[in-house]
C-alpha positions as CSV (number, residue, x, y, z in Angstrom):
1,X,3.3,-5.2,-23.3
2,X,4.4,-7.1,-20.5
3,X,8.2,-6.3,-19.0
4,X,10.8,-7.3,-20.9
5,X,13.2,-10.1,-20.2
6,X,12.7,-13.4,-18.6
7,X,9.4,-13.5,-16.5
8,X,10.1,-13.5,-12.5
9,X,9.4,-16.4,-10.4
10,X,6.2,-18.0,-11.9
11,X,4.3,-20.1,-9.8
12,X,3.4,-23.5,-11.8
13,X,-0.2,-24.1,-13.0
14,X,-0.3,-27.2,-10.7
15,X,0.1,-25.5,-7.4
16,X,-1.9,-22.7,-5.9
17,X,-2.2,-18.8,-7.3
18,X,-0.5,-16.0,-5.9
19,X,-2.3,-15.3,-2.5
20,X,-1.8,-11.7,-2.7
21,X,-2.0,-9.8,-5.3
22,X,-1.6,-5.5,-5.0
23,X,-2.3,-3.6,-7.7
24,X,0.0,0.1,-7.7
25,X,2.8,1.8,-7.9
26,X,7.1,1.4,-7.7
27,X,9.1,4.3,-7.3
28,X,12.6,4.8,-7.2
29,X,13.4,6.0,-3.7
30,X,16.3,9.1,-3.9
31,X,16.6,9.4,-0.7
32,X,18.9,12.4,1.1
33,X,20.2,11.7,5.1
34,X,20.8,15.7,7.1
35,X,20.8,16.7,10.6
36,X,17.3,18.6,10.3
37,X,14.8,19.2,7.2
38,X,15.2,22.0,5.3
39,X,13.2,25.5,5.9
40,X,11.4,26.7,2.3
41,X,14.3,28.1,0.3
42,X,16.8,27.3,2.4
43,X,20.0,24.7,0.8
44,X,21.3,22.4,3.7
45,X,24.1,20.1,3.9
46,X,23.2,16.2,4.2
47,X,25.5,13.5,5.1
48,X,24.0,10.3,3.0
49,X,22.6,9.9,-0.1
50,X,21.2,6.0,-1.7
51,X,18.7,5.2,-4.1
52,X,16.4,2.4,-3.3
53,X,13.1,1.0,-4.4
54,X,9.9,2.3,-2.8
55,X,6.4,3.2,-3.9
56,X,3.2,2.6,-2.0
57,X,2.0,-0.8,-3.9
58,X,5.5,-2.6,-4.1
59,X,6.6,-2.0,-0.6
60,X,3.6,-3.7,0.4
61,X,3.6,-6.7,-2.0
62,X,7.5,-7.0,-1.1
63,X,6.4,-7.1,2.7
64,X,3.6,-9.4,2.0
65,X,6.2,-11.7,-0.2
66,X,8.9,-11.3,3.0
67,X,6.3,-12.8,5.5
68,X,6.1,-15.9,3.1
69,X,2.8,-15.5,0.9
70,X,2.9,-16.0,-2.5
71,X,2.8,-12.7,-4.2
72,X,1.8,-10.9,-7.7
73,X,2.6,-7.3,-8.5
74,X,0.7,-5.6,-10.9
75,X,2.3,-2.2,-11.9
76,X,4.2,0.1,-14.4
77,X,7.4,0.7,-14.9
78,X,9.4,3.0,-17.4
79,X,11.4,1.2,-20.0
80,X,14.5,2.7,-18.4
81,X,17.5,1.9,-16.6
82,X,15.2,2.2,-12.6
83,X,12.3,0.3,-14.7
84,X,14.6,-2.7,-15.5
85,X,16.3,-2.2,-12.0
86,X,13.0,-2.3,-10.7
87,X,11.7,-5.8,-12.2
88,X,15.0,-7.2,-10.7
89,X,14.3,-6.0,-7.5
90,X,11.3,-7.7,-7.7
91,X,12.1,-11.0,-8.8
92,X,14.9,-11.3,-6.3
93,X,12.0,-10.8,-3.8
94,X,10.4,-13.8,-5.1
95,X,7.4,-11.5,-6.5
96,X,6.0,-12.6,-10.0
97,X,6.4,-10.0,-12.7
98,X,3.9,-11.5,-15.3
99,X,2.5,-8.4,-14.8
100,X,4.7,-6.1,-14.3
101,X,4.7,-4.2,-17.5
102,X,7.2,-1.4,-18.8
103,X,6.2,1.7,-21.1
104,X,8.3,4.0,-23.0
105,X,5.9,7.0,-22.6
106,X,6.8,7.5,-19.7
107,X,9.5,7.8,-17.2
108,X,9.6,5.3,-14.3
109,X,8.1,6.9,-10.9
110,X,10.6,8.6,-8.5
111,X,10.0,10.0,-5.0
112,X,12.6,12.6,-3.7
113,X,13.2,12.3,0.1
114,X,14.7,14.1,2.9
115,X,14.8,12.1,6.2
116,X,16.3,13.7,9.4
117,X,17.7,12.8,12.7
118,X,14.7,12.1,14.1
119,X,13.8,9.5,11.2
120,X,11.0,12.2,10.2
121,X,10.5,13.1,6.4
122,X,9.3,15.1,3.2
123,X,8.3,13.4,0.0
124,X,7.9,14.8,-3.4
125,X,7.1,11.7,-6.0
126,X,6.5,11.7,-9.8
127,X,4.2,9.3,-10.1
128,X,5.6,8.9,-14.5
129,X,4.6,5.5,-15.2
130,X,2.2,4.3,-12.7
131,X,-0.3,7.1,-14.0
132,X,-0.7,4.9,-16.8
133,X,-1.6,1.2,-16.1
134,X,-5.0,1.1,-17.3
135,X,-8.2,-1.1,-17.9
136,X,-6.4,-2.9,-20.8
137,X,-3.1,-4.0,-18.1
138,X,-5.9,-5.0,-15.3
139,X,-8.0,-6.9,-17.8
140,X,-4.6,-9.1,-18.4
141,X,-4.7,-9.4,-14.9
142,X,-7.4,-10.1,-14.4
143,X,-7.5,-14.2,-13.6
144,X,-4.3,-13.5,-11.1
145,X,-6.8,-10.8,-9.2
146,X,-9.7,-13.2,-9.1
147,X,-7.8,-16.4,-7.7
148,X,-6.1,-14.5,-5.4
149,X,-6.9,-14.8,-1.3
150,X,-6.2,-10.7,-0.8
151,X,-5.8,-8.2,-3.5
152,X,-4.5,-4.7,-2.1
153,X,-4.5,-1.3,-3.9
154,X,-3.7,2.7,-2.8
155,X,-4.0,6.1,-5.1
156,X,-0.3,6.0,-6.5
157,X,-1.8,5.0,-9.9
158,X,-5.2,6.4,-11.3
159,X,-8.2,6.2,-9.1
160,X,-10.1,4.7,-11.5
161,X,-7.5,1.7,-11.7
162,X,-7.3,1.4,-8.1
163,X,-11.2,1.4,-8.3
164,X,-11.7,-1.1,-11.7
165,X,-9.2,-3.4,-9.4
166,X,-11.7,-3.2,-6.4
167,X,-14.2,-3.8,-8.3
168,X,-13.0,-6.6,-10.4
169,X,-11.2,-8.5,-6.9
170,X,-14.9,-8.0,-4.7
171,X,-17.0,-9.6,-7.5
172,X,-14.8,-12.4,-7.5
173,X,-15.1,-13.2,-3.6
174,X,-11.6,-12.0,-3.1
175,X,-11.0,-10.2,0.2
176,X,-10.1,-6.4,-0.7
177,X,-7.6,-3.8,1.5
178,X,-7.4,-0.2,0.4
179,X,-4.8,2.1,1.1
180,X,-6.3,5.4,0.2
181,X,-2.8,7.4,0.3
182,X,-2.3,10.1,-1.2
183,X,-5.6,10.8,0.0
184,X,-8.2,12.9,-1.9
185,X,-11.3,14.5,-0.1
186,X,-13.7,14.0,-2.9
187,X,-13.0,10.2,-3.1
188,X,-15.7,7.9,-5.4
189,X,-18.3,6.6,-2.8
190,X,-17.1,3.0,-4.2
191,X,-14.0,3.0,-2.6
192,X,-15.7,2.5,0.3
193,X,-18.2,-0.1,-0.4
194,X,-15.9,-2.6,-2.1
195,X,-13.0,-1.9,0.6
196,X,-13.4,-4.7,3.2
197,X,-10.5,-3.5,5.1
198,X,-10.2,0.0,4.6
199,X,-7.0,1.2,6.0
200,X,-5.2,5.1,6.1
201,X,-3.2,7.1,8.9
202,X,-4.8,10.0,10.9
203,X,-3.8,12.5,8.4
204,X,-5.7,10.8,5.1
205,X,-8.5,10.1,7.7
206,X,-8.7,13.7,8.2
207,X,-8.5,14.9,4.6
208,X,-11.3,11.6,3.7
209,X,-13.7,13.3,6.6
210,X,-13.0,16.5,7.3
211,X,-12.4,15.9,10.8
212,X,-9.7,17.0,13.0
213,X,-7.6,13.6,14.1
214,X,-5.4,14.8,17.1
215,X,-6.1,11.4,19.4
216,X,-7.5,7.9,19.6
217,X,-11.2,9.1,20.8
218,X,-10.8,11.5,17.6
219,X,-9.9,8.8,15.3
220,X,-12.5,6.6,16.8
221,X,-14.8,9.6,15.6
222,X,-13.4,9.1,11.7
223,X,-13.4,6.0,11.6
224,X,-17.3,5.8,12.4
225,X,-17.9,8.2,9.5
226,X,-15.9,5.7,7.1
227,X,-17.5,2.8,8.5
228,X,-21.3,4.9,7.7
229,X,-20.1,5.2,4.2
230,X,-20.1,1.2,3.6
231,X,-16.3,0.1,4.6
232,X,-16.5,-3.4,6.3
233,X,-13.4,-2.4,8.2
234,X,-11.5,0.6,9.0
235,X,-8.2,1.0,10.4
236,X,-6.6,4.1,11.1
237,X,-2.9,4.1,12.5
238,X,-1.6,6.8,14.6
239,X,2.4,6.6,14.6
240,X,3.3,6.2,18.4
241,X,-0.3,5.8,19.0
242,X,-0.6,3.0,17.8
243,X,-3.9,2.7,16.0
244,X,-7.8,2.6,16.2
245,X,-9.9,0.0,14.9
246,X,-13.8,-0.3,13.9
247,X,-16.1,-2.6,11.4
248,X,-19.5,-2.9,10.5
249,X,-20.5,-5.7,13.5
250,X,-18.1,-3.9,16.1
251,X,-19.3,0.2,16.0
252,X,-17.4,0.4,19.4
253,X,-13.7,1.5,18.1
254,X,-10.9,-0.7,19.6
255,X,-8.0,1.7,20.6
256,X,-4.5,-0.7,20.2
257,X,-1.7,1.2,21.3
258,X,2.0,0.3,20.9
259,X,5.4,0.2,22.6
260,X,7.3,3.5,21.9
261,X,10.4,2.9,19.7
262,X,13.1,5.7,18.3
263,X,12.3,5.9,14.7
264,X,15.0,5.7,12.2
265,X,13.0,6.9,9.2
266,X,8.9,6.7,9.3
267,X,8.6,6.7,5.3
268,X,6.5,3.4,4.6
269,X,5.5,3.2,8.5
270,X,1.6,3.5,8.0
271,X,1.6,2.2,4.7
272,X,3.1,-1.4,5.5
273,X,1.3,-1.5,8.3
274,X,-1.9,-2.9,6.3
275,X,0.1,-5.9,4.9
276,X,0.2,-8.1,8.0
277,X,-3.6,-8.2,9.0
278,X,-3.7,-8.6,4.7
279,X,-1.4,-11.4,5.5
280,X,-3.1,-12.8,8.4
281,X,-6.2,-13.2,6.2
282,X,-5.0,-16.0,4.2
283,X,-2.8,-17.5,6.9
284,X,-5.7,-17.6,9.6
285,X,-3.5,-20.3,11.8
286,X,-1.1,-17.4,12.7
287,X,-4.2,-15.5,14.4
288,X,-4.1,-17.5,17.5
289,X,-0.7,-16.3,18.3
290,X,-0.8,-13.3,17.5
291,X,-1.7,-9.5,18.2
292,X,-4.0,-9.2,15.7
293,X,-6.5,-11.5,16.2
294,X,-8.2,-8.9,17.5
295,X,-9.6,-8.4,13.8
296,X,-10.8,-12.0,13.1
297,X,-14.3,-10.6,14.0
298,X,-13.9,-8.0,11.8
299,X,-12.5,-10.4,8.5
């Protein structure tokens, strides 16, 4: 059943589909502010507490819906008080909520975070809801995926969602970009072969191959083993780094670094970082101008 209440913004029949289209998870963000993070068993004092809206797949699709595409997000919410804040949320970010659907057997998802001084975090999430959007919630879904320009999906929901949406967005000519966060070592084989931009931060790379990722030359090394196992593209990010880059007609990896900044709070870093080459896919004008034109070979 689809959320209840007054569909968000709906984009007429007459003009185009949603360009993007991600497939995953909201959370509600409860999100604690202290001077350090917390030792195991220890109780601290923090300073700030908010709740905000988070989760892998939205904070991408609101991203991708900020930098002015038109955007779908196909999720799960609890029918609950953060589930109907949620939808809200969304439609005040100009995101369609056709398919944004609300269950009552389960709670909406909620991560718990601590962030320090130094902007650096833990994260506990309860994924609730998002575990079950299913084959039946895609399959409504499914013309939105397969007239979109870009559909994006991570591991926040099932993997065999994330996987049936991959599937069902490749076999429609519809450019693909997986997020494999959380990451899990023994992932299906066809996340890689229906990724065409297959992007994770040095950590999932490591847990993904098995290989140590302390450096660019070391990332260049994963990325080479992702790229063996079918991806078109991999990007692997590497906070202050910056991040590595590799694709099927470029095996040399492409080391971009970037300009050192004090981080406020790193939760979302890596994982928004996917949305603006996603974005740059369907507005190929912007390439010309700007830093990542650099993956135009690879797209």
């Amino acid at each position: 059943m689809a959320a209840a209440g007054d569909p968000g913004r709906q984009w007429p029949e007459e003009e185009e589909a949603a360009a993007v289209v991600v497939v995953g998870s909201c959370m509600t963000d409860l999100v604690s502010l202290t001077s350090r993070l917390p030792k195991t068993g220890e109780t601290i004092h923090g300073h700030k507490f908010f709740i905000g809206f988070g989760g892998k797949g939205a904070n991408q699709c609101v991203q991708a819906a900020r930098l002015g595409a038109k955007t779908s997000m196909v999720c799960k919410v609890g029918k609950d008080s953060f589930g109907n804040d949620y939808i809200e949320n969304l439609k005040q970010n100009d995101i369609s909520t056709e398919f944004t659907y609300q269950t009552k057997d389960a709670a909406t998802g909620a991560a718990s975070i601590i962030v320090d001084n130094e902007g650096q975090n833990i994260i506990v999430i309860v994924a609730g809801a998002n575990l079950l959007l299913n084959t039946e919630d895609l399959r409504e879904a499914a013309n939105a995926i397969s007239r979109a320009k870009v559909m994006i999906c991570q591991l926040e929901v099932t993997p065999a969602t994330s996987l049936e949406a991959l599937t069902m967005a490749h076999s429609n000519g519809v450019k693909t970009l997986f997020n494999p966060a959380p990451a899990i070592a023994d992932l299906d084989p066809r996340f890689y072969t229906l990724s065409d931009v297959f992007c994770c931060n040095e950590t999932e790379a490591e847990i993904l191959t098995g290989l140590t990722v302390g450096s660019p030359a070391d990332a260049g090394k994963a990325a080479l083993v992702l790229v063996e196992r079918g991806c078109q593209v991999v990007i692997i990010t590497l906070g202050a780094d910056g991040c590595v880059m590799l694709s099927q007609t470029q095996l040399v990896p492409k080391h971009i670094p970037t300009e050192k900044v004090k981080a406020v709070d790193t939760t979302a870093g890596s994982l928004l970082f996917p949305v603006d080459p996603c974005h740059l896919c369907y507005y190929t004008e912007v390439f010309s101008r700007s830093l990542w034109s650099v993956t135009l070979p690879f797209l």
